[in-house]
VEXROVEX-303923 format. One record per atom (N, C-alpha, C): atom name; residue number from 1; residue in one letter; x, z, y. Coordinates in steps of 0.05 Angstrom, whole numbers. Layout:
<atoms>
atom_nr_rest_X_Z_Y
CA_NUM_A_X_Z_Y
...
</atoms>
This chain:
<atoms>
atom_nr_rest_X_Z_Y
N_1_X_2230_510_1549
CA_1_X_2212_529_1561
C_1_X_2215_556_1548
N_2_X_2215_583_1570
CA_2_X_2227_597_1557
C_2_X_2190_618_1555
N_3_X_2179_622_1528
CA_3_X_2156_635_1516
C_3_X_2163_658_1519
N_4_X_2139_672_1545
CA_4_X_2135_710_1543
C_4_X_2106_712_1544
N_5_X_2091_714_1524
CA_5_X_2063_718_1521
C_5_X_2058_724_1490
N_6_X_2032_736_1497
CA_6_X_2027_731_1461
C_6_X_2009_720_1455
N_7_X_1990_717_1436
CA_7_X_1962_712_1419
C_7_X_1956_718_1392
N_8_X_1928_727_1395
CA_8_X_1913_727_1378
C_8_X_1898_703_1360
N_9_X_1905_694_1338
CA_9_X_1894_673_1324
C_9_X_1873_683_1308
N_10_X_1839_675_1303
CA_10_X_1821_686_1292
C_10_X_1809_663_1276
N_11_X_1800_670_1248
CA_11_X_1785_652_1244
C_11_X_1758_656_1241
N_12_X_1736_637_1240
CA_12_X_1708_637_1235
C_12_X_1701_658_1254
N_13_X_1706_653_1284
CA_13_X_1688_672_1305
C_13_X_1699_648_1326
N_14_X_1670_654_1346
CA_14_X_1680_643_1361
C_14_X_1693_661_1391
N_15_X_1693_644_1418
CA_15_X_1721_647_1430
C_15_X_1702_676_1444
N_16_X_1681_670_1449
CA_16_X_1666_707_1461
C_16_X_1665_723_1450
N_17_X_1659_715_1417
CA_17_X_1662_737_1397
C_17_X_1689_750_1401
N_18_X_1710_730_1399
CA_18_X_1740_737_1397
C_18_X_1744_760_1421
N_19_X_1741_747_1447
CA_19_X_1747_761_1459
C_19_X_1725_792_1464
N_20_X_1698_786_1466
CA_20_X_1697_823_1465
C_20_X_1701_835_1437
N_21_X_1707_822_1418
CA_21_X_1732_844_1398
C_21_X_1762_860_1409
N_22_X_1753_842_1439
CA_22_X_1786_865_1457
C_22_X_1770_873_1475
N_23_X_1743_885_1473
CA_23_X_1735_895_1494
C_23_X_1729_885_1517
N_24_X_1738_861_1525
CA_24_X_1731_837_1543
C_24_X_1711_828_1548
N_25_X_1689_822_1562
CA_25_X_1660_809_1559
C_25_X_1662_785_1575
N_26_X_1671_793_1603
CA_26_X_1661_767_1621
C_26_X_1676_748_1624
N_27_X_1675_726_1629
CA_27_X_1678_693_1619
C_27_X_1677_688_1648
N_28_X_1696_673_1666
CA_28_X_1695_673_1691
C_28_X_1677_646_1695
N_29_X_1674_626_1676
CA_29_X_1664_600_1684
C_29_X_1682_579_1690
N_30_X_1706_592_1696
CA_30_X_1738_577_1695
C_30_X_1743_566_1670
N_31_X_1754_545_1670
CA_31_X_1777_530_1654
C_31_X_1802_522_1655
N_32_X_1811_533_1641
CA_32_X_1843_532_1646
C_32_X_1858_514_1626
N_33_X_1890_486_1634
CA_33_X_1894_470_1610
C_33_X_1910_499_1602
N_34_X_1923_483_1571
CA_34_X_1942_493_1558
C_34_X_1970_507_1571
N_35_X_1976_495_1589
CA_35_X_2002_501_1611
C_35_X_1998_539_1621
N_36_X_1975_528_1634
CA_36_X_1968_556_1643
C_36_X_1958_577_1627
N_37_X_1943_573_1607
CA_37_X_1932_586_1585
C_37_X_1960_609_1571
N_38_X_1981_585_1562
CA_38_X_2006_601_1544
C_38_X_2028_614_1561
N_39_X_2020_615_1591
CA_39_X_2044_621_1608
C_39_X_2039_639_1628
N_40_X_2050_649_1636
CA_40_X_2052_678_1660
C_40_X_2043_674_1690
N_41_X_2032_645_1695
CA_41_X_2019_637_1719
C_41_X_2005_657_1735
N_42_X_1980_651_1709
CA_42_X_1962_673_1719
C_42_X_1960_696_1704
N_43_X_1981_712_1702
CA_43_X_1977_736_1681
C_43_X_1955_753_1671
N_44_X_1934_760_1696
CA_44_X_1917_780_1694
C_44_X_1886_774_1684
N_45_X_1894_758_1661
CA_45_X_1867_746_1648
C_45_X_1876_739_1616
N_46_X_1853_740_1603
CA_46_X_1857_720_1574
C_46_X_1851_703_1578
N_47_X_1857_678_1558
CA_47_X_1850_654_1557
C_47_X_1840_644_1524
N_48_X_1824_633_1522
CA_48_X_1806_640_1494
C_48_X_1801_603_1484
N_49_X_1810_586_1462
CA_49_X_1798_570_1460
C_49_X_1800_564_1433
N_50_X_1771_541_1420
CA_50_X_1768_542_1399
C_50_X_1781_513_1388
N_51_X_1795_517_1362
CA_51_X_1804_487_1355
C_51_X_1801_489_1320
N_52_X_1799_477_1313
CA_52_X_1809_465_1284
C_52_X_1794_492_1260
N_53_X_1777_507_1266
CA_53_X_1763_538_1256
C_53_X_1777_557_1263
N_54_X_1795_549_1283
CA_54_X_1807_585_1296
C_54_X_1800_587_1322
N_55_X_1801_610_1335
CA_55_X_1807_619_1369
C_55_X_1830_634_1366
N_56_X_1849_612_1398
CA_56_X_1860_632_1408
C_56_X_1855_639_1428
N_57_X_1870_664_1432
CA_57_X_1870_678_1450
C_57_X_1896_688_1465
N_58_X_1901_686_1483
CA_58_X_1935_681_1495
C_58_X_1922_701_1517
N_59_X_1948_724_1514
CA_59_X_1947_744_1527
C_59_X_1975_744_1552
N_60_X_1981_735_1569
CA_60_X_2014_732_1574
C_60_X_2022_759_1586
N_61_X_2000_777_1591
CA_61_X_2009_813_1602
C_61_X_2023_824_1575
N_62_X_2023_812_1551
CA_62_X_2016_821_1524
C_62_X_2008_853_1526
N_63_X_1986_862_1534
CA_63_X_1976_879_1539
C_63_X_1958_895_1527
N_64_X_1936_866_1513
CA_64_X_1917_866_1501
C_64_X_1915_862_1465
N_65_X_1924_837_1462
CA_65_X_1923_824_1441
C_65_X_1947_844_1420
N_66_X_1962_847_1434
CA_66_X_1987_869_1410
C_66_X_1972_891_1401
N_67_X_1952_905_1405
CA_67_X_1941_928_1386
C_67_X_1917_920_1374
N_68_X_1910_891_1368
CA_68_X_1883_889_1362
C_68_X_1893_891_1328
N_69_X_1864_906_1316
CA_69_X_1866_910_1290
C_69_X_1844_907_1286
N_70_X_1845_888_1261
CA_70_X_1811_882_1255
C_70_X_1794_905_1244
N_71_X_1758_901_1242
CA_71_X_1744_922_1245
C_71_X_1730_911_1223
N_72_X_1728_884_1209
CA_72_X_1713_873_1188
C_72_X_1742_854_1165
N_73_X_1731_845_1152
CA_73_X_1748_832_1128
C_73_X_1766_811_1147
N_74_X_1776_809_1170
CA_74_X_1781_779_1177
C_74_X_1809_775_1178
N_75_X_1811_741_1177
CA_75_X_1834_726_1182
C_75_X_1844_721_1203
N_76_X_1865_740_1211
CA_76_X_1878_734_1237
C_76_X_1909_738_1229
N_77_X_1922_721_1253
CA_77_X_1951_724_1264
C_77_X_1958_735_1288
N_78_X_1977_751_1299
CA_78_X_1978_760_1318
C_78_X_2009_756_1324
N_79_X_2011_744_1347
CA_79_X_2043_727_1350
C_79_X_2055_739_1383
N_80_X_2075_746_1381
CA_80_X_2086_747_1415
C_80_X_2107_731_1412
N_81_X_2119_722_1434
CA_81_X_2139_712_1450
C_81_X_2156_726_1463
N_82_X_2181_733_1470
CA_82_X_2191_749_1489
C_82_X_2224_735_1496
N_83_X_2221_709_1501
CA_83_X_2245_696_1507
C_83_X_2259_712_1523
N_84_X_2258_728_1543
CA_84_X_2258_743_1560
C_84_X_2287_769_1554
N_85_X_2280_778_1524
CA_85_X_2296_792_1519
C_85_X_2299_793_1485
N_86_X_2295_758_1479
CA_86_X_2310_749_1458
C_86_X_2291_771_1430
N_87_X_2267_768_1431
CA_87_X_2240_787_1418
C_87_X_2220_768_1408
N_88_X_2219_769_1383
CA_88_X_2185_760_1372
C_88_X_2186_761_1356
N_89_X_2150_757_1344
CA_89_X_2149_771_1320
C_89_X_2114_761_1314
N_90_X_2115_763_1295
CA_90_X_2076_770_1276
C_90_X_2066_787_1259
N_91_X_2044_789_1265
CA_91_X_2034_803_1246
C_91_X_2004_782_1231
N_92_X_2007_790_1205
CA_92_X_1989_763_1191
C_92_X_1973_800_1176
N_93_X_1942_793_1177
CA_93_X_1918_797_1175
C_93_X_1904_784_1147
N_94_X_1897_787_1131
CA_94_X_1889_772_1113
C_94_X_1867_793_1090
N_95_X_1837_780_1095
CA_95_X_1816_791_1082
C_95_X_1818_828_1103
N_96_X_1826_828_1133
CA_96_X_1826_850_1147
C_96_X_1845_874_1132
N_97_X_1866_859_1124
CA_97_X_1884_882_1114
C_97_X_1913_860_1120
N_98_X_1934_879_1135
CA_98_X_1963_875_1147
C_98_X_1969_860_1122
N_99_X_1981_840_1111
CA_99_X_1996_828_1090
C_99_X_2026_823_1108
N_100_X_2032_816_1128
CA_100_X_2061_808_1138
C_100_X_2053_821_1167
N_101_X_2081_833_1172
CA_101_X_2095_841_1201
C_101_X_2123_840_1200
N_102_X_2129_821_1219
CA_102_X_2156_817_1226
C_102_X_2162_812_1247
N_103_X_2184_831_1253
CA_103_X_2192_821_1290
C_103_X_2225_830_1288
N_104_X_2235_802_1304
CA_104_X_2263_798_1311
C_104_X_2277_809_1338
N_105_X_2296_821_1338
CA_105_X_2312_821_1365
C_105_X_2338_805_1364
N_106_X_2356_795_1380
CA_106_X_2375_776_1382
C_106_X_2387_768_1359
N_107_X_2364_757_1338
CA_107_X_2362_742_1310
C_107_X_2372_772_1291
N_108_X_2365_790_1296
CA_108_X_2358_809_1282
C_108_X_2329_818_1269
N_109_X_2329_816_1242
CA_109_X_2298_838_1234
C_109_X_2298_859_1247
N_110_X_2280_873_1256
CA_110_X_2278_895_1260
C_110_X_2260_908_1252
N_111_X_2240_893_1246
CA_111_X_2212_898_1237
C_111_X_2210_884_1205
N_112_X_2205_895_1180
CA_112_X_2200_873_1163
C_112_X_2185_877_1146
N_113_X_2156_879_1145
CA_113_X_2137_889_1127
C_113_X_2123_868_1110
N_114_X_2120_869_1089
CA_114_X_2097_848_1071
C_114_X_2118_836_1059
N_115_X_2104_813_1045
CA_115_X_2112_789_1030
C_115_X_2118_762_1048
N_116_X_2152_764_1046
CA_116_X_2156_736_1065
C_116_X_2131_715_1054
N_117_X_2124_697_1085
CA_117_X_2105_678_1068
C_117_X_2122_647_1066
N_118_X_2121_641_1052
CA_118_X_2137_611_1036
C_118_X_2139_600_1062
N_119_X_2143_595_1080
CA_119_X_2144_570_1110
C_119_X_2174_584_1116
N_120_X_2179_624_1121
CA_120_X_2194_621_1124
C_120_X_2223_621_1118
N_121_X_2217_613_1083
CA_121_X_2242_607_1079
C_121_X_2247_575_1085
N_122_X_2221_562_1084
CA_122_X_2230_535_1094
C_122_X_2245_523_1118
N_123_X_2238_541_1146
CA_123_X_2251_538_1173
C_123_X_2289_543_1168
N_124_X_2289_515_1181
CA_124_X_2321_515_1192
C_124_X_2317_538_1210
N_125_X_2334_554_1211
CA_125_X_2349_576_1240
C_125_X_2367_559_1249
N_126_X_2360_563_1285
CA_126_X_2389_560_1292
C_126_X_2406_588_1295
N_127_X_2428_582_1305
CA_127_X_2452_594_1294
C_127_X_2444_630_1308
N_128_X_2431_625_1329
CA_128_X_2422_653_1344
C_128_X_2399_666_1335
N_129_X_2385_648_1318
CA_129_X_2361_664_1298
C_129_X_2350_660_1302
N_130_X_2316_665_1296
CA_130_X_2291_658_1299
C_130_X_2293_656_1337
N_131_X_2264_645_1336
CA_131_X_2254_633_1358
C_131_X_2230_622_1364
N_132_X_2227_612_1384
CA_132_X_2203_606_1391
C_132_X_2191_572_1368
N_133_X_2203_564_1363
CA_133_X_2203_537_1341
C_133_X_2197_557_1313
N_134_X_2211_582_1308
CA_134_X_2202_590_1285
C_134_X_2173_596_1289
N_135_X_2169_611_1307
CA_135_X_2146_615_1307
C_135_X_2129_600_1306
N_136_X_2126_582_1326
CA_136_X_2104_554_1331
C_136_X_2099_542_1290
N_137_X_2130_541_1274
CA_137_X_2128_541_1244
C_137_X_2102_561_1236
N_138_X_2107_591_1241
CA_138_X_2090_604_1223
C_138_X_2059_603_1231
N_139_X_2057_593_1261
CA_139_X_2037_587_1274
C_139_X_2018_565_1258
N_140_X_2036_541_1252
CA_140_X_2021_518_1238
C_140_X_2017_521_1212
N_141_X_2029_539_1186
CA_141_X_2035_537_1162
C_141_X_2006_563_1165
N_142_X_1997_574_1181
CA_142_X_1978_599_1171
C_142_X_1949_583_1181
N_143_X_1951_579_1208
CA_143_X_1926_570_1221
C_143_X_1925_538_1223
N_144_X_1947_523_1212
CA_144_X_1947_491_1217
C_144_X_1949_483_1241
N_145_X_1950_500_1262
CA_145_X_1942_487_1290
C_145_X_1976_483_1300
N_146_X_1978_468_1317
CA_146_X_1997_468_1335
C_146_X_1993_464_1362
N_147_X_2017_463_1387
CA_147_X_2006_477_1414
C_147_X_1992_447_1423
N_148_X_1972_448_1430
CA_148_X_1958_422_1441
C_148_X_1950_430_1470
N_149_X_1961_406_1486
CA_149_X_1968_412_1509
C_149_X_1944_398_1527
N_150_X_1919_383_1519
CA_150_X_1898_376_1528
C_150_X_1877_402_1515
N_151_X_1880_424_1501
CA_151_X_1852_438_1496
C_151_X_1856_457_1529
N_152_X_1830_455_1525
CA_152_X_1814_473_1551
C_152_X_1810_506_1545
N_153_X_1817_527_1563
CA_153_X_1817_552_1554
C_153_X_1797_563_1575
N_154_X_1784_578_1563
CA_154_X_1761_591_1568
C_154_X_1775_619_1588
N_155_X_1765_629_1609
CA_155_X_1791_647_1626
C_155_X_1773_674_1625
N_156_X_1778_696_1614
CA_156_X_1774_717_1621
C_156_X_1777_741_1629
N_157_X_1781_746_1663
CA_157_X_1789_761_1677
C_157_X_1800_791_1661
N_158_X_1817_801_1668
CA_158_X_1823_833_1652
C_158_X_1816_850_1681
</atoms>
């Protein structure tokens, strides 16, 4: 499956808080699975759900979620996808101050700020470079979560 979206990973808020921290308020009453939530179906909405003490928030316009900067002390990740044109990257948040940004083009750094965090020297690369498996790595080693394909996403219209 080829990943073009991004998200916001938050901790200790929940998924309304999360989302009008992007300015977002209304909650359509929709539920959306995981399928549709991480993918370009329905582009013109967020999708917000709570698991394990985080929210995400999966943006697939990546429109939204790429300029959010925190406004209090908090723990967030901010991840895109861009199989599309061989692009991704994070930015890790910690006590509301940037500690890591990094983003790849066709297994190139391009971006490389902070302190690698220990997971990614652990990831095998394949031979074309980071990817969507690296990521889903830095995804689980920061927030523990991985993609669960039965959570329910909360849909809110943009």
């Amino acid at each position: 499956m080829g990943w073009n979206t991004s998200v916001l990973f938050r901790q200790d808020v929940t998924a309304d808080e999360a989302v009008d921290d992007l300015a977002i308020t209304d909650f359509s009453g929709e539920l959306v699975g995981a399928d549709q939530a991480t993918s370009a179906l329905k582009p013109d909405a967020l999708y917000a759900a709570e698991s394990g003490g985080w929210v995400q928030v999966w943006n697939p316009m990546m429109d939204v979620v790429m300029g959010w900067e925190p406004t209090d002390p908090a723990d967030a990740l901010v991840v895109f996808f861009s199989s599309v044109s061989s692009t991704y990257g994070f930015t890790l948040f910690t006590n509301g101050e940037r500690t890591r940004h990094y983003v790849y083009a066709d297994g190139v750094a391009v971006e490389d700020e902070g302190t690698p965090l220990p997971v990614e020297a652990e990831i095998a690369l394949p031979s074309w470079g980071p990817d969507e498996d690296f990521l889903w790595s830095i995804i689980t080693a920061v927030t523990g979560l991985q993609y669960d394909e039965k959570l329910q996403y909360r849909v809110y219209p943009l």
